[in-house]
N, C-alpha and C positions, 0 to 999 in steps of 0.2 A: 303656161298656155293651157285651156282648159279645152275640153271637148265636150261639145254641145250634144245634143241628142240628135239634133238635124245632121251634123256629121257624120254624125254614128251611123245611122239611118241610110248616109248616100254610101257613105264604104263599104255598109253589107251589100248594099245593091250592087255597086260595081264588082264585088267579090265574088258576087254571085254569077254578073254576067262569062266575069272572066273564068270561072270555075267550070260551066257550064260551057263555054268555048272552046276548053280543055277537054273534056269530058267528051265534048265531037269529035274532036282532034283524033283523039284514043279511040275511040268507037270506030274512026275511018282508018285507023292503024291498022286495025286490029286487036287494039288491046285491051281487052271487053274489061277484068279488072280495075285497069285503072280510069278505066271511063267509069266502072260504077261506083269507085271511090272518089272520084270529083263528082259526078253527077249529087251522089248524096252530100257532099259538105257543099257544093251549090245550093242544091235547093234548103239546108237549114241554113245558110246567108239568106237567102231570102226570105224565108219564115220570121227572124232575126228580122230584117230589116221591116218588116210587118210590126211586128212584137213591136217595134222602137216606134214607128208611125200611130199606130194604135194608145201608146201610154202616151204621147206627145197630144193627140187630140184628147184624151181622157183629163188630162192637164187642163189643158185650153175650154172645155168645159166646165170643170172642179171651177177653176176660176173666176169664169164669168158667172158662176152662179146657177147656172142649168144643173139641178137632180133630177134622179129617177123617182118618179112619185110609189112607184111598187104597184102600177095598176091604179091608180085612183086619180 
């Protein structure tokens, strides 16, 4: 079984939501630490799942043949 990059892509995402769900969680505990150790590996899942969306269309361009001309 192989993993796609669109996979990739939605796992950080949901990784992200869940991580940042936690992160509230902890923040309304009180437990300012560990909310801002989920807060921060939240938000790099989502950076991540940017990263992953970003080379998939850089792809899908390369492909069809659209370059950058460098200004000209």
């Amino acid at each position: 079984m192989t993993i796609t990059v669109n996979k990739m892509e939605l796992a950080s995402k949901v990784l992200a939501v869940i991580l940042l769900g936690v992160a509230a969680y902890f923040y309304s505990a009180g437990e300012s630490d560990y909310a801002f150790a989920a807060a921060v590996v939240g938000i790099c899942s989502f950076f991540l799942s940017m990263r992953f969306a970003i080379k998939r269309r850089l792809a899908a361009a390369e492909t069809s043949g659209i370059k950058d001309e460098g200004g000209k």
